[in-house]
C-alpha positions as CSV (number, residue, x, y, z in Angstrom):
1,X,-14.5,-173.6,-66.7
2,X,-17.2,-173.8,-63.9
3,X,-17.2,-170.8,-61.7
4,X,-18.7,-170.6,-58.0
5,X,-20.9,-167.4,-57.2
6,X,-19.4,-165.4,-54.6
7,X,-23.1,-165.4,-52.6
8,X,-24.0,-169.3,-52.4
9,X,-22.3,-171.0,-49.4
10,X,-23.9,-173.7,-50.2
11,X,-22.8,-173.6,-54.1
12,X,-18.9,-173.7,-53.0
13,X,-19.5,-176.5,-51.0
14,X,-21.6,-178.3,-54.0
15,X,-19.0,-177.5,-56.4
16,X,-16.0,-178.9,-54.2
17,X,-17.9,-181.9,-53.7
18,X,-18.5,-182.4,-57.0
19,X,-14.6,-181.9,-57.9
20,X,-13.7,-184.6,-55.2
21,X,-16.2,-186.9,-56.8
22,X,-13.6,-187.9,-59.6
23,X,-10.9,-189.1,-56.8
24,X,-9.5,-192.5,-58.1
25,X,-9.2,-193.9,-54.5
26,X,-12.5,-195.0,-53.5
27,X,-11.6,-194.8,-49.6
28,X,-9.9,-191.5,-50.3
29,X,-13.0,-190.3,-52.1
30,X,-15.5,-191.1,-48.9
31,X,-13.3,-189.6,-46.5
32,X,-12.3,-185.8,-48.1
33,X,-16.0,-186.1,-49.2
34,X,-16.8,-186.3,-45.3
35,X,-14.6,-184.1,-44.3
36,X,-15.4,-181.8,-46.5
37,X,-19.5,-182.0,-46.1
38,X,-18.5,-181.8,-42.3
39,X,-16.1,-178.7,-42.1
40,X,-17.9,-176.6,-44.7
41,X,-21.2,-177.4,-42.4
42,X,-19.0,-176.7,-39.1
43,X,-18.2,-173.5,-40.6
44,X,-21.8,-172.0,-41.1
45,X,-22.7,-173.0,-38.6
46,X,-20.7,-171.4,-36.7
47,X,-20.8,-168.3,-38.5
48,X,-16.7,-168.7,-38.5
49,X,-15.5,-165.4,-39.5
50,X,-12.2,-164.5,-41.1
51,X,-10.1,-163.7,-38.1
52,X,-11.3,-166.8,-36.4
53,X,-10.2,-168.7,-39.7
54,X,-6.7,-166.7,-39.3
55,X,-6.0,-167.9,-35.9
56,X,-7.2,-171.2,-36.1
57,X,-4.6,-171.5,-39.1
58,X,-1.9,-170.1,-36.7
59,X,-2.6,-172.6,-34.3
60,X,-2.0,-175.3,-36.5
61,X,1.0,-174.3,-37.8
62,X,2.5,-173.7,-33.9
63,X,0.9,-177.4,-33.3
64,X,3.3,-178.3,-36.6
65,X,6.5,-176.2,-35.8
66,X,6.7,-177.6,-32.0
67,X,6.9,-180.9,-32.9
68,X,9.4,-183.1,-32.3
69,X,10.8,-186.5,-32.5
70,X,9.9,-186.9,-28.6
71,X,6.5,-184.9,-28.9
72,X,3.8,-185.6,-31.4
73,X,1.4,-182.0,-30.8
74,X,-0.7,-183.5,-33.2
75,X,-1.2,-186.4,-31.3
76,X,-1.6,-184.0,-27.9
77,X,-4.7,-182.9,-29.8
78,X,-6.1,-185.7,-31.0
79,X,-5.8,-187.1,-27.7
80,X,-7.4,-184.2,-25.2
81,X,-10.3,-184.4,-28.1
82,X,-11.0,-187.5,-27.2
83,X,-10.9,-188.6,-31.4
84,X,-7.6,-190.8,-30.4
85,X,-10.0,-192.6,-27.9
86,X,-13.1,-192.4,-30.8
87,X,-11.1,-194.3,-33.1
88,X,-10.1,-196.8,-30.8
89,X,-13.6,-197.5,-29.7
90,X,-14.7,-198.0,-33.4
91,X,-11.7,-200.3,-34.2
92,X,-11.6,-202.3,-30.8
93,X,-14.5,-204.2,-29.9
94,X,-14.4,-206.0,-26.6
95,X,-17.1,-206.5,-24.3
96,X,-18.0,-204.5,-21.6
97,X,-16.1,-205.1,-18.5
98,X,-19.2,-203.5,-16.1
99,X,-19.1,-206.9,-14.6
100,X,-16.0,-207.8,-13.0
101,X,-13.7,-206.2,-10.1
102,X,-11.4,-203.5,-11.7
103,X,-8.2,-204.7,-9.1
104,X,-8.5,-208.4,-10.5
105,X,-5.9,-210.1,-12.0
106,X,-6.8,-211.0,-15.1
107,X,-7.3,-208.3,-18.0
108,X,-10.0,-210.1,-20.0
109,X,-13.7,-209.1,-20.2
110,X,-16.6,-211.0,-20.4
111,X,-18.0,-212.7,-23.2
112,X,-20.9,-210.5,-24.1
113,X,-23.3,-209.8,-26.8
114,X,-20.8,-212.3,-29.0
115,X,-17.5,-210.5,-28.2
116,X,-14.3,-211.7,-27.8
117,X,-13.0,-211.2,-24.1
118,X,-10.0,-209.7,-24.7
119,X,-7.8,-207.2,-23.2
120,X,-9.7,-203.4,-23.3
121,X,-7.0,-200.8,-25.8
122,X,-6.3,-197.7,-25.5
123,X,-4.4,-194.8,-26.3
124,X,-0.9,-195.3,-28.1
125,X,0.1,-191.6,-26.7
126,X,2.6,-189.3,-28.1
127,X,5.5,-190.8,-26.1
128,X,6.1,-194.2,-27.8
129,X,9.2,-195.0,-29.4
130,X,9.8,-197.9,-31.7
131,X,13.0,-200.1,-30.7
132,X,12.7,-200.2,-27.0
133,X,16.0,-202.2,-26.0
134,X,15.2,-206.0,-24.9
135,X,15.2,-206.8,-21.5
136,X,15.4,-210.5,-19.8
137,X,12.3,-212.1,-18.1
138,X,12.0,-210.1,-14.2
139,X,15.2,-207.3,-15.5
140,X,14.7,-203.4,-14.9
141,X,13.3,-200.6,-17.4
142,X,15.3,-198.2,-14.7
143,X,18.6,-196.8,-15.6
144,X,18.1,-194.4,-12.9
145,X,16.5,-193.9,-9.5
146,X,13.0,-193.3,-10.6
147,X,10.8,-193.8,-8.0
148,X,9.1,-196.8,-5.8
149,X,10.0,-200.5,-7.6
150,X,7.0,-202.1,-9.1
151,X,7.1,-205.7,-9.9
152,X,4.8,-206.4,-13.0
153,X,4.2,-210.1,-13.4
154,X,1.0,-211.7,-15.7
155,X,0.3,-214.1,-18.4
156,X,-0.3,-213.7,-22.3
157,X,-3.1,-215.7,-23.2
158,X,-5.6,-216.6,-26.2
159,X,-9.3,-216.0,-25.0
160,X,-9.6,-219.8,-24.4
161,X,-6.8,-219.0,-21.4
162,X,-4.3,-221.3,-23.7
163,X,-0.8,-219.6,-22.9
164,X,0.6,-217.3,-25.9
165,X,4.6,-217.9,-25.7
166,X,7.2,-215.7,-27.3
167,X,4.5,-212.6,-27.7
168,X,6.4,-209.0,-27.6
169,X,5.7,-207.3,-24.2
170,X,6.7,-203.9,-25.2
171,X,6.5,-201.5,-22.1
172,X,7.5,-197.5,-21.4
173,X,6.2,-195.3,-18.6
174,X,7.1,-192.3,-16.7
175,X,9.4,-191.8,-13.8
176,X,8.6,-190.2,-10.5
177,X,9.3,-186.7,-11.9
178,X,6.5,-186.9,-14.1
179,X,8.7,-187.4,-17.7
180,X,9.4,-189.8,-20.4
181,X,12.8,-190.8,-21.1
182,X,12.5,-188.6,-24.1
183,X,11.1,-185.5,-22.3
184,X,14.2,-185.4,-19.6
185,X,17.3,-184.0,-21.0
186,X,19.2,-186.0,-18.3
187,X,17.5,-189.8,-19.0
188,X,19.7,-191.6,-20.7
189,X,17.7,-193.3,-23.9
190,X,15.8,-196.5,-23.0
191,X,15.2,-195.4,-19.7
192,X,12.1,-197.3,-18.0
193,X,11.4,-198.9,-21.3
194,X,11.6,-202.6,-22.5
195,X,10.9,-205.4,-24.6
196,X,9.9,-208.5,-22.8
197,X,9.0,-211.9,-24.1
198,X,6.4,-214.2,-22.5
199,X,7.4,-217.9,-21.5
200,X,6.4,-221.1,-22.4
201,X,3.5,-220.8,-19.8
202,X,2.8,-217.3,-21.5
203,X,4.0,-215.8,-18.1
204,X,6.2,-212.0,-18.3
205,X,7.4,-210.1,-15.5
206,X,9.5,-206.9,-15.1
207,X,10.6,-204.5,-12.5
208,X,9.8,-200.9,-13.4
209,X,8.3,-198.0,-10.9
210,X,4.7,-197.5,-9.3
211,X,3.7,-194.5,-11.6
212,X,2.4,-191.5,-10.8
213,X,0.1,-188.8,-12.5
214,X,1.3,-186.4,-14.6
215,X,0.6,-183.2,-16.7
216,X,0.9,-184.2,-20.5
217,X,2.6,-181.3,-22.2
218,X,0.8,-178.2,-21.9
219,X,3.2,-175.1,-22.9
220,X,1.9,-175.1,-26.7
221,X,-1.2,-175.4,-28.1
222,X,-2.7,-178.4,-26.9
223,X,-2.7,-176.9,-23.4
224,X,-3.4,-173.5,-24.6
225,X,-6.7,-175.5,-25.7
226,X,-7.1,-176.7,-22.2
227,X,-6.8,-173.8,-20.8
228,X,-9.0,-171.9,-23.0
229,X,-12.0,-174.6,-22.1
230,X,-11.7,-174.8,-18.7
231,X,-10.2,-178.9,-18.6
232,X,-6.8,-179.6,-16.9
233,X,-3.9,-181.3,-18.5
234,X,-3.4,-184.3,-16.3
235,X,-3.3,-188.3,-16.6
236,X,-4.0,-190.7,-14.2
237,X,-0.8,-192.9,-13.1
238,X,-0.1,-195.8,-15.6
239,X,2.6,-197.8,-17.4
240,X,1.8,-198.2,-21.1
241,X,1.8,-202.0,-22.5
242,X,2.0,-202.7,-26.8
243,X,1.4,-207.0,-26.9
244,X,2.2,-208.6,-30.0
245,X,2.2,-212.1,-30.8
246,X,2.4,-214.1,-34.3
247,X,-1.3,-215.3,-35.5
248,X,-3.1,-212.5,-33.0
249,X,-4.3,-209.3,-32.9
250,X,-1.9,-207.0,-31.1
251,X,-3.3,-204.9,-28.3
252,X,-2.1,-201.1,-27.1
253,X,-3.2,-201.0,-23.4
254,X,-2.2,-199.1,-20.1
255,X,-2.2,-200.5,-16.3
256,X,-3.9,-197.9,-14.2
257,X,-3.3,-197.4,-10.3
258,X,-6.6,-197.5,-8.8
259,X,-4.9,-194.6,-5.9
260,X,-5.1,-191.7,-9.0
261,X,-6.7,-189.2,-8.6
262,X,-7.4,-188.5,-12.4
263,X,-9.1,-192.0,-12.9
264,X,-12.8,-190.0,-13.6
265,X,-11.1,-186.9,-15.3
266,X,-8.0,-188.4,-17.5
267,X,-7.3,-185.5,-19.9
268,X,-6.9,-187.8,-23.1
269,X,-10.4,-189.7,-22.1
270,X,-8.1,-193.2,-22.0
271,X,-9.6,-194.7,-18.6
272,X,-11.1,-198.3,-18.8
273,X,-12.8,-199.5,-15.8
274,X,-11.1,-202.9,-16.9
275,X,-7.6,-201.6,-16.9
276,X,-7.3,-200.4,-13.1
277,X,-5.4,-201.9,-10.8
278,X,-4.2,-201.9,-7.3
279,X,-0.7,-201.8,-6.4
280,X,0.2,-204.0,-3.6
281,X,2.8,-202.5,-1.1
282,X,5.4,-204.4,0.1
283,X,7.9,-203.6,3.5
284,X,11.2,-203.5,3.3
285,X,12.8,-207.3,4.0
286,X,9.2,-208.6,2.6
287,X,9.8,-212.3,1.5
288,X,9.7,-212.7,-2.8
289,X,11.3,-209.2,-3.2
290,X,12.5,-209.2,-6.9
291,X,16.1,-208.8,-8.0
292,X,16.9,-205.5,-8.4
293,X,15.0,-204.2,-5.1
294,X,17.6,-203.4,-2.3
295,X,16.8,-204.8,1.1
296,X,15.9,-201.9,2.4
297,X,13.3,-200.2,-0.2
298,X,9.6,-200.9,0.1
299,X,8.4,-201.7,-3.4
300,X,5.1,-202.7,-4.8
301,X,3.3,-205.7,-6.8
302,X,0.7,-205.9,-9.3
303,X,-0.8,-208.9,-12.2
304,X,-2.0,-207.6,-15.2
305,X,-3.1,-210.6,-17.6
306,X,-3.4,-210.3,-21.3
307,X,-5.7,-212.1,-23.5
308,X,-5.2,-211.3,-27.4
309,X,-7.8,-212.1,-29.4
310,X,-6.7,-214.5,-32.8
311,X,-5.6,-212.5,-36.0
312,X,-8.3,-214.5,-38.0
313,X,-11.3,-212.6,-35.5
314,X,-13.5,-210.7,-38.2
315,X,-12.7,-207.1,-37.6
316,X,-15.4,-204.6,-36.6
């Protein structure tokens, strides 16, 4: 049996290595192998000492024992790491959209460098919930007051602009108190979420609520991390978007106000320039006021195209 002297670092991390080397999965092999080269040199490195080891074990397991079905802290600390947004960036290549207004209609980026101009992903987020109840073309996510109507039209579209009918427009966003359905004890389930369908024309629309900013969770150990480095826990306002259409690649995305505050400091590192939009206000009695908007309520307008780039596109 091969034994590991108790005064090489380096040794132990030779000999794991060389244990992992016999894994039968080849992918399986190349990541622990990583991981391992990586975490064994983050820990001299560091000099971690024992105690340090201790807590950092303790705040994983409080990161496992407060989540739920409605909160992924896992997730939380992916996200406010930034490696949620690392992974998208490596698996979603679009080009840069430096070069055209941020409040324009349409959500596809240039054709740059050779890449598709396709809708810009980004963070899934730890509040998604498969099955979101489907909702006729224009109908409401709300089930409750919930803030200031927004009417969210746009088109689903290949990057040739040729319309993409029947995709899966599958949308959830916060209320005006700042929670998810599945955070507020009082929402009933499905509130201000939906799946839509696009038209013939590849056209959607849907009434939800102009979002606002909010605090992701930050009374466990995600925001204890927060705390602890100085950040703060906030997003900027958005309503998340998951497109999905037969023969394409499907796209998670968010529609930004451009009025946030937390655009340049989003806790979870989600911005894209291309994403933004601005939310057009409408007076009570203003003529095209959607169903579902009482005469007397201001609400608010925005177009947020989608272009999804074919399923056949070589991957990055």
């Amino acid at each position: 049996m091969t034994m590991v002297s108790s005064d090489s670092a380096a040794r132990i991390t030779a000999e794991v290595l060389r244990r992992l080397a016999a894994t039968p999965d080849a992918r399986l092999r190349e990541i622990m192998t990583a991981l391992v080269t990586h975490a064994h040199g983050f820990t001299r490195e560091t000099g971690l000492t024992e105690e340090e080891w201790s807590r950092a074990v303790q705040f994983l397991t409080r990161a496992g024992q407060i989540s739920t079905g409605g909160r992924q802290e896992f997730v939380l600390l992916s996200d406010t790491l930034g490696l949620s947004m690392l992974v998208d960036a490596i698996n979603h290549h679009v080009a840069p959209a430096g070069s055209r207004a941020v409040n324009h209609g349409s959500a596809a980026t240039p054709d740059i460098g050779g890449q598709l101009p396709v809708t810009e992903s980004t963070v899934l987020g730890p509040f998604y919930v498969p099955g979101s109840p489907r909702r006729d073309f224009g109908a409401s996510t709300a089930l409750r007051p919930a803030g200031d109507p927004a009417w969210f039209t746009g088109r689903v579209t290949d990057p040739a602009g040729r319309p993409i009918a029947g995709a899966e427009i599958d949308v959830w966003q916060n209320g005006d108190n700042m929670l998810y359905d599945v955070q507020d004890p009082i929402a009933p389930p499905g509130h201000l979420r939906g799946l839509f369908h696009s038209r013939d024309d590849g056209g959607y629309a849907l009434l939800g609520v102009r979002p606002v900013d909010y605090p992701i969770p930050h009374d466990g150990p995600a925001g204890e991390l927060l705390t602890a480095t100085g950040r703060h826990p906030w997003r900027p306002a958005h309503l998340h978007m998951s497109v999905r259409a037969p023969g394409f690649r499907p796209v998670t995305t968010h529609v930004f106000d451009d009025a946030s505050r937390y655009l340049d400091s989003d806790a979870v590192f989600g911005v894209k320039r291309s994403l933004v939009r601005h939310f057009d206000r409408h007076e009570p009695g203003s003529p095209g006021r959607p169903a579902g908007v009482a005469d007397d309520q201001a609400w608010y307008s925005v177009t947020f195209d989608v272009v999804l780039a074919p399923s056949g596109t070589p991957a990055p």
